[in-house]
KOLROFI-642194 format. One record per residue (C-alpha): z, x, y. Coordinates in steps of 0.02 Angstrom, whole numbers, plus 32768, in hexadecimal, padded with zeros to 4 digits. Layout:
N
ZXY...
//
This chain:
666
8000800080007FF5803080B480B0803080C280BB80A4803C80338121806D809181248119814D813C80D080DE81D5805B809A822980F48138821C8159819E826080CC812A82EB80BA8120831A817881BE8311819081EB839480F7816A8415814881B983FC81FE825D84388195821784DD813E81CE84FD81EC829084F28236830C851681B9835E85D681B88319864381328398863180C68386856E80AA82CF8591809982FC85EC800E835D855E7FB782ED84E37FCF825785317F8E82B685697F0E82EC84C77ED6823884927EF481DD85257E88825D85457E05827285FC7E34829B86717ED181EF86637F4381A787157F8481AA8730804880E386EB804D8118865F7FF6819686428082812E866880FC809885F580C68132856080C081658576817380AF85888192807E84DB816280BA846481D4804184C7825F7FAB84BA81E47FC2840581C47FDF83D6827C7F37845182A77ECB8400820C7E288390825D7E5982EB824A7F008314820F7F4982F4815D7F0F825E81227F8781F2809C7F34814680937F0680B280107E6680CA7FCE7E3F802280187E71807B80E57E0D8111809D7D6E80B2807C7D7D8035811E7D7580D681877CE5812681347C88807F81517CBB807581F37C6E812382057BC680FC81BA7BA2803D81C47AEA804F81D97AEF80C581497B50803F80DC7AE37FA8810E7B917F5F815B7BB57F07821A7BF07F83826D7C6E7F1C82B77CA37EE881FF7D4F7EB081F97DC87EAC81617DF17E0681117E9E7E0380D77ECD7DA580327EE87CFC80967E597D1680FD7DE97D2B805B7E4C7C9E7FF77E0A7C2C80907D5E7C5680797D717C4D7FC17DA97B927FDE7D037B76805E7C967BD37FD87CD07B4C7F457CD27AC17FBD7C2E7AFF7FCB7C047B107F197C497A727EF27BCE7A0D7F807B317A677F237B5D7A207E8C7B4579637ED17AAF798A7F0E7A4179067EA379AD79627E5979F17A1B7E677A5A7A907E1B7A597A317D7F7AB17ADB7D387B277AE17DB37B6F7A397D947B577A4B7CDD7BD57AED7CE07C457A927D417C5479F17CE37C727A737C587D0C7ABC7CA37D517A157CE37D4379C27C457DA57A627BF67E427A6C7C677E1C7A047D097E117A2D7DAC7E9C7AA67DB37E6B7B197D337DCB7B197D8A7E187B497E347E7C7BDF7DD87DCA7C0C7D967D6C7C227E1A7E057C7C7E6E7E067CF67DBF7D507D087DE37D507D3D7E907DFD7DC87E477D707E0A7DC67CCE7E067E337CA07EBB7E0F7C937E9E7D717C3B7DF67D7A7BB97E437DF67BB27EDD7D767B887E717CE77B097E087D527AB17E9F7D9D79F87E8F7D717A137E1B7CE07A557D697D237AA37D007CCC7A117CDC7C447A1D7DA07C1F7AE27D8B7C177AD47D087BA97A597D5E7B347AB17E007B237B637D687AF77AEF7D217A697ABB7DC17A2B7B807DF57A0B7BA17D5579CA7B157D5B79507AC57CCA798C7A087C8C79A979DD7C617A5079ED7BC27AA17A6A7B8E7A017AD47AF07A167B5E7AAF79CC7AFE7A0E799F7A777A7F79497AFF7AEB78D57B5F7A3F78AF7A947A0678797A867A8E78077B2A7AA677BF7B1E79D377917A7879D177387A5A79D976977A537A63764B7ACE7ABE76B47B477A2B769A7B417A0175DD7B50794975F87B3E7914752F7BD3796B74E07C44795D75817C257897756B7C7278B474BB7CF6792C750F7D2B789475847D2E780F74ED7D93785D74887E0F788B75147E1D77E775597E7077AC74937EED784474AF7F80785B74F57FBC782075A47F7F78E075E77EE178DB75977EAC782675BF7ED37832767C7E6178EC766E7DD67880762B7DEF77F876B27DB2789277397D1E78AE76C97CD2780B76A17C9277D577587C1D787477487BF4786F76B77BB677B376D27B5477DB77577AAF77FE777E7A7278B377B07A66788878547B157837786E7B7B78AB78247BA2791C78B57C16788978F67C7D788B78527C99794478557D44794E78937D9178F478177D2D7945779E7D6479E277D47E0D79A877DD7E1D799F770A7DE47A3C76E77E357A9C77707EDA7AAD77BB7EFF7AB278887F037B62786A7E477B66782C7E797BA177717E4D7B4B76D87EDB7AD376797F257B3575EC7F7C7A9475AE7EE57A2C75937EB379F075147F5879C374D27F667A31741D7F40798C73B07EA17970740A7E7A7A3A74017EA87A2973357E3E799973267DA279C473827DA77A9573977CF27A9773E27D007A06746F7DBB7A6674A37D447B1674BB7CD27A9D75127D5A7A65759C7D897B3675B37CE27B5775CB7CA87ACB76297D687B0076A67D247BBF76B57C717B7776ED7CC37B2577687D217BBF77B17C937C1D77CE7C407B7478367CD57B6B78A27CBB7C2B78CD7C047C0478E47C427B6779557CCA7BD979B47C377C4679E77BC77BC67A0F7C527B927A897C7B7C4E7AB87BD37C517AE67BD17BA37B4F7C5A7BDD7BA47C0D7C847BE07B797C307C1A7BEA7BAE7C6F7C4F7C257CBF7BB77CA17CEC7B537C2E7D507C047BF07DB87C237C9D7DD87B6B7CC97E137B647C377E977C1D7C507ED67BEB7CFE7EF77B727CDE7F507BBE7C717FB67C3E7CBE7FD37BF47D4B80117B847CD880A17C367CAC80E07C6A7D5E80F77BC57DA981377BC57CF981AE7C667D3C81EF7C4C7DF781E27CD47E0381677CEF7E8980DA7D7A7E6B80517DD27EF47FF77D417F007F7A7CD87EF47FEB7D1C7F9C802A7D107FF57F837C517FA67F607C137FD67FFE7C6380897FF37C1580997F4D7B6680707F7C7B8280D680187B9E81727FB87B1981457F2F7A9E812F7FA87A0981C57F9579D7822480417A6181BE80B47AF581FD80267AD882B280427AF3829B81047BA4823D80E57BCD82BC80737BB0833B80F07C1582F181727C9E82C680F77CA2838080BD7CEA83DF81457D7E8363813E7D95836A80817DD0840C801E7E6283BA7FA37E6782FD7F6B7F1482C17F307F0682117EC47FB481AA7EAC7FCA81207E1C7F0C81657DE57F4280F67D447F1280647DAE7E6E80A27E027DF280217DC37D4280597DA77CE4803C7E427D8980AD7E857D5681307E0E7CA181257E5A7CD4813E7F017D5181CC7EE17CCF82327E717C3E82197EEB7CC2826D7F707CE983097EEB7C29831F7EAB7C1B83D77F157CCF83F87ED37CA384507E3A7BEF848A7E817BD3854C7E747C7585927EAE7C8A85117F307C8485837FC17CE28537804B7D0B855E81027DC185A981167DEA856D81CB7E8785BD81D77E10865281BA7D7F862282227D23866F81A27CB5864681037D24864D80647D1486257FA97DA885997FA07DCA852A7F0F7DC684607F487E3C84197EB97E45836F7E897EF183387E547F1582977E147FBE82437DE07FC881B67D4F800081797CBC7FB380FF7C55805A80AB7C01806A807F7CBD7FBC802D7CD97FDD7F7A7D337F5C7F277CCE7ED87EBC7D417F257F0B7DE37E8D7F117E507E1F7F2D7DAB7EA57FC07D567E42800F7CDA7ECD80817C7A7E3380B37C097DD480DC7CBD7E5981797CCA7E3881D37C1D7D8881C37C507DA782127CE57E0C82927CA57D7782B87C187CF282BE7CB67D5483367D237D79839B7CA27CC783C37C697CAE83D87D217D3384667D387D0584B17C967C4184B77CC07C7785387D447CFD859C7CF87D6F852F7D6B7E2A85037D247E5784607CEC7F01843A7CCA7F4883AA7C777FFA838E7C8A805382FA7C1D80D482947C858155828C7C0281E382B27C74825D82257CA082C4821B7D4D830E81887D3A835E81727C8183CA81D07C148395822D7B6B83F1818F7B078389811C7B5C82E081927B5082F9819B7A89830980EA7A6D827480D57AC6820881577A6B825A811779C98206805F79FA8162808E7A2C814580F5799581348067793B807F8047793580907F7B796580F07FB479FE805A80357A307FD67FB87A417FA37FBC7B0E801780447B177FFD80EA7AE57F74812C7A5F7FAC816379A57F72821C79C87FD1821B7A66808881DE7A378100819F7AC6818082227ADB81F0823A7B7E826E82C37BBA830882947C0A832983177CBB83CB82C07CBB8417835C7C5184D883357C4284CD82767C61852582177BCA84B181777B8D84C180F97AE4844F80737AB384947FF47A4B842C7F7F79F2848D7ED879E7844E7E4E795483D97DD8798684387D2679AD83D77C7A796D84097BB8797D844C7B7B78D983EF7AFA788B843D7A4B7890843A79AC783983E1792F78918462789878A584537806786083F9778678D0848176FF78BB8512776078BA858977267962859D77C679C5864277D479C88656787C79948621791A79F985E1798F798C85F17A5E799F854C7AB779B985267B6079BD84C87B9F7A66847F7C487A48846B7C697B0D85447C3B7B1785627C927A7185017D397AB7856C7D127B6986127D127B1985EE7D9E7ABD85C67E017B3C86527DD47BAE86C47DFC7B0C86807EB37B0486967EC57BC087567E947BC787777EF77B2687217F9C7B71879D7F637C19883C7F427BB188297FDC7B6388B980517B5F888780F47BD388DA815F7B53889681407AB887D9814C7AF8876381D17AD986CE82137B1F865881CC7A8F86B181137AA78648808F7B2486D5806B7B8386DB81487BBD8680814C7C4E864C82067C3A85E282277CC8869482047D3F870C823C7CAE876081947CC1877680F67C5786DF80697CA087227FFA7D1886C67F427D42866E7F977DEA860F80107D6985D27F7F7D0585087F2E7D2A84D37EB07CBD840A7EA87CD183CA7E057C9482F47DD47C9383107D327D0283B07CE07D4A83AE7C4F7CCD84207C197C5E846F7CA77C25848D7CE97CCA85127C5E7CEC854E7C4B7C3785807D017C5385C67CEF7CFF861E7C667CB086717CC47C1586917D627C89870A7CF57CE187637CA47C57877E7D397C2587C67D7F7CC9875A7E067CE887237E187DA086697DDB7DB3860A7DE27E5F85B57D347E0D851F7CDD7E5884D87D477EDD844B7CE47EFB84597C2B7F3783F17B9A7F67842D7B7F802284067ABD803E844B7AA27FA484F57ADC7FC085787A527FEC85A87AB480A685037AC680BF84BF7A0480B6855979E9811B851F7A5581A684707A02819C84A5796681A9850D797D8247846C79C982858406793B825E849778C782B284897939834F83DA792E838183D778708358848D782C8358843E7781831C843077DB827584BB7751823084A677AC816684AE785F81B8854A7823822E859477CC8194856C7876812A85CB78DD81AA8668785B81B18677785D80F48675791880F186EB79AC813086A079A581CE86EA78F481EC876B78D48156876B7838814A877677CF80AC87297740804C879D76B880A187957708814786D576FF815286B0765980F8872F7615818186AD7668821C8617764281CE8635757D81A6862C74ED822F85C8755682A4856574CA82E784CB75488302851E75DD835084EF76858306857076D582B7858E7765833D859D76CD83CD8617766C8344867D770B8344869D770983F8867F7647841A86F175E583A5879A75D283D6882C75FA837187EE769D8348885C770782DB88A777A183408834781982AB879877BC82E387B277DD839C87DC78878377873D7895831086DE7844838C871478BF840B86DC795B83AC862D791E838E861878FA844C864679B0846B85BC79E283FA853579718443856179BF84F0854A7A6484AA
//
């Protein structure tokens, strides 16, 4: 974020203003502590050195989001880019707006009688499959993923996109769901003779059988042509909702009786597995071509909004930049310019760089690894041969999957390309694994590694030939994992449905069962006796040499749900201080809707349920009686003029009445 790439370049500047002040002697420390060993005098001197350099660099030293980076550059070269060049940014609710115009837009198209019969047809597709919701969150999905829709689209269209679908699915083109159900119901795909005999003799078994043969007989009956419309239920006897074939049918007397016709029914059930695949990729396929030709037109127009406004998105940013520095002839010029500004290029979270990032950062690097990549030494004034270095930071286990298009596969590739680069001309490349932790303790490290070495747990995670494995720099700090067994409801009896509830019968919650337990470990490690404790026992707090006391204690829970208050709850049964609920909804707190609805009786005192609401409560104290006896007989006077009106008022009211008219002055 911007934020970030500011707090990154103050930090930095600020550290170089210090080696350019501090005596020698803290110097010394702190590039010690920095380097891992006593730095030579040039070393020091090149560190007090640096804040000058930076401050003296053209354009100074530039920490920004890729995103800044690439808004500049077009900014630079607009005519280059094919951009306005008084482009401005659209920011994420700036673009959702003209997303909204663009599929108010797309929606209007797809009324108009006699065109875009597509159109409406993938629309009515979509509707019919989740409504108009799902549709909304579709297009917005589509407009998150657009490089890769526009990728996919680029000199094919949707036809091609569909073609290359139907060639993975295995499909012929132009194939229909109506023309597989056609061929998988004719004779003599569908064996219509001996699954008639199949069906008779189920329908005289048992209960099972003869309610399997009530799904096959409407198909069976009918003609080729009609038995499409029966296929559901046909389906439906040989398969179960999980798509596999009944094991239990036919019933073992009708399998003894009739060996052949019980193959039949297996058979017939695994034919039927392989149509429903055939089916699913029909629909696969529908659905691709569906959501291809959405995504082409919303493009589109959403693009004719932005250019109509001169807008560029954050995409838009990256695209342009791409095609910028792609371009042939116009690319060497940028380059040019770019190069007297560029000698090292630093990449943060590079696990996240998507690959239109990638693009842009390796069309910036292309003359790094060039010959020796001679380079001007300014501080020099002269002509020197300088290594430009490309470093990049990342780690795939990291990756946030679909942040801006992540691609944690993108930064293995990247490696593999810069590496072949450096290599090419006897240039170093080193790769350095980040397997040291700052933040936890070895105990917590090893039960980590000991999970993901699983192989279910490494799926998305790490690869098998590169195991997860982490280092602790916490040397010293004591740790323990303890793996507590896993807590489930007990089943119950249903009760009987005319039994008088009159008893309350005990349950077992797992969420209060885990709760108690918990608070029951806590104020046993707190009860403990200071004396008997050793270092290796939970309740040793070895990193103060002390037994744990509650202010040492975090509980970390996923959401505050249930088990956040259950535990609150059995924490102070149990006496053991608790800071509680630390997060609240205001207007739902008692003092709070009592504060509101003097408020609301302030700016309009004719408010008689507000008034009434602030007379019942602590503000005004009085009771049931005491307002039943104000409010009644008024004769059309609102209850703030009753309260000062009526006469006989009790000494409270006219004390209460007083207050209030000191707050409406105020």
């Amino acid at each position: 974020t911007k934020a970030a790439a500011a707090e990154m370049k103050n930090r930095l500047l600020q550290a170089l203003a210090d080696w350019a002040t501090v005596p020698g002697g803290t110097l010394t420390e702190r590039l010690f502590d920095l380097l891992g060993q006593r730095p030579t005098a040039a070393q020091e001197q090149e560190a007090a050195r640096l804040f000058a350099r930076v401050l003296d660099a053209p354009g100074g030293l530039q920490i920004q989001t890729i995103h800044a980076f690439c808004q500049g550059l077009l900014a630079r070269f607009p005519l280059e880019a094919g951009v306005s060049p008084r482009f401005q940014l659209a920011e994420e609710r700036t673009a959702a707006e003209l997303l909204a115009q663009a599929r108010a837009d797309l929606y209007a198209e797809a009324e108009l009688p006699g065109r875009e019969l597509e159109l409406r047809w993938a629309l009515e597709h979509f509707l019919l499959a989740g409504g108009e919701t799902r549709l909304d969150e579709l297009t917005a999905a589509i407009l998150q993923q657009r490089a890769a829709f526009e990728r996919a689209l680029a000199g094919r269209g949707v036809v091609g996109v569909v073609a290359v679908a139907e060639a993975a699915c295995d499909l012929a083109t132009g194939e229909t769901r109506e023309r597989v159900l056609a061929a998988a119901l004719a004779e003599p795909a569908l064996a219509v003779g001996p699954l008639r005999q199949l069906c008779q003799l189920m329908a005289g078994g048992l209960r099972s059988d003869a309610e399997v043969a009530e799904g096959m007989a409407p198909l069976l009956a009918a003609d080729a042509g009609e038995r499409a419309r029966h296929y559901e239920d046909y389906r439906g006897a040989f398969l179960t909702n999980e798509g596999t074939v009944r094991k239990k049918l036919p019933t073992k007397k009708l399998a003894t009786a009739a060996p052949e016709l019980a193959a039949l029914f297996l058979e017939e059930g695994e034919r039927l597995v392989a149509l429903e695949g055939r089916l699913a990729a029909v629909a696969l396929v529908a659905d691709c071509r569906a959501l291809f030709t959405l995504a082409e037109r919303l493009l589109t127009l959403y693009g004719q909004r932005k250019a109509a406004r001169g807008l560029l998105d954050y995409a838009d940013l990256i695209q342009a930049t791409a095609k910028l520095l792609d371009q042939p002839g116009q690319a060497a010029w940028v380059l040019y310019k770019l190069d007297e500004g560029i000698e090292h290029l630093l990449i943060d979270e590079a696990q996240d760089t998507s690959p239109e990032q990638w693009l842009v950062v390796k069309q910036l690097t292309a003359e790094f690894h060039a010959g020796q990549g001679a380079h001007e030494d300014r501080a020099q004034g002269e002509r020197a041969s300088l290594a430009r270095t490309v470093f990049a930071v990342g780690d795939a286990k990291q990756s946030i999957y679909r942040f801006q298009g992540a691609d944690p596969a993108g930064f293995k590739a990247a490696a593999a390309h810069y590496q072949a680069r450096a290599e090419a001309v006897n240039q170093r490349f080193l790769p350095v694994p980040l397997s040291h932790s700052f933040r936890s303790v070895a105990a917590v490290l090893r039960a980590v590694d000991r999970v993901f070495a699983l192989p279910a747990a490494q799926a998305g995670v790490a690869a098998p030939e590169a195991p997860v494995s982490h280092a602790a720099t916490r040397l010293g700090h004591a740790g323990r994992v303890e793996l507590w067994p896993l807590l489930q409801a007990a089943p119950r009896d249903p009760p009987d449905p005319w039994a008088l509830p009159l008893e309350q019968r005990e349950g077992q919650d797992p969420v209060a069962a885990l709760a108690q337990s918990l608070a029951d470990t806590l104020a046993g490690w707190f009860a403990a006796d200071p004396l008997s404790l050793t270092p290796a026992h939970p309740a040793w707090l070895a990193s103060k040499g002390r037994p744990v006391a509650p202010g040492d204690v975090l509980v970390l829970v996923r959401t505050r749900g249930a088990l956040f208050h259950a535990l609150a709850r059995a924490l102070k049964r149990r006496g053991v201080p608790v800071a509680g609920v630390d997060r609240m909804v205001l207007p739902l707190q008692t003092a709070v809707r009592d504060l509101l609805a003097l408020g609301r009786f302030l700016l309009l005192p004719d408010d008689d349920l507000s008034l009434a609401e602030v007379l019942k409560g602590p503000l005004g104290g009085l009771d049931d009686e005491d307002l039943i006896g104000l409010a009644s007989g008024r004769e059309g006077l609102s209850l703030w003029r009753a309260l000062g009106e009526r006469q006989g008022l009790k000494p409270a009211w006219r004390e209460i009445r007083q207050r209030l008219e000191r707050l409406l002055a105020q």
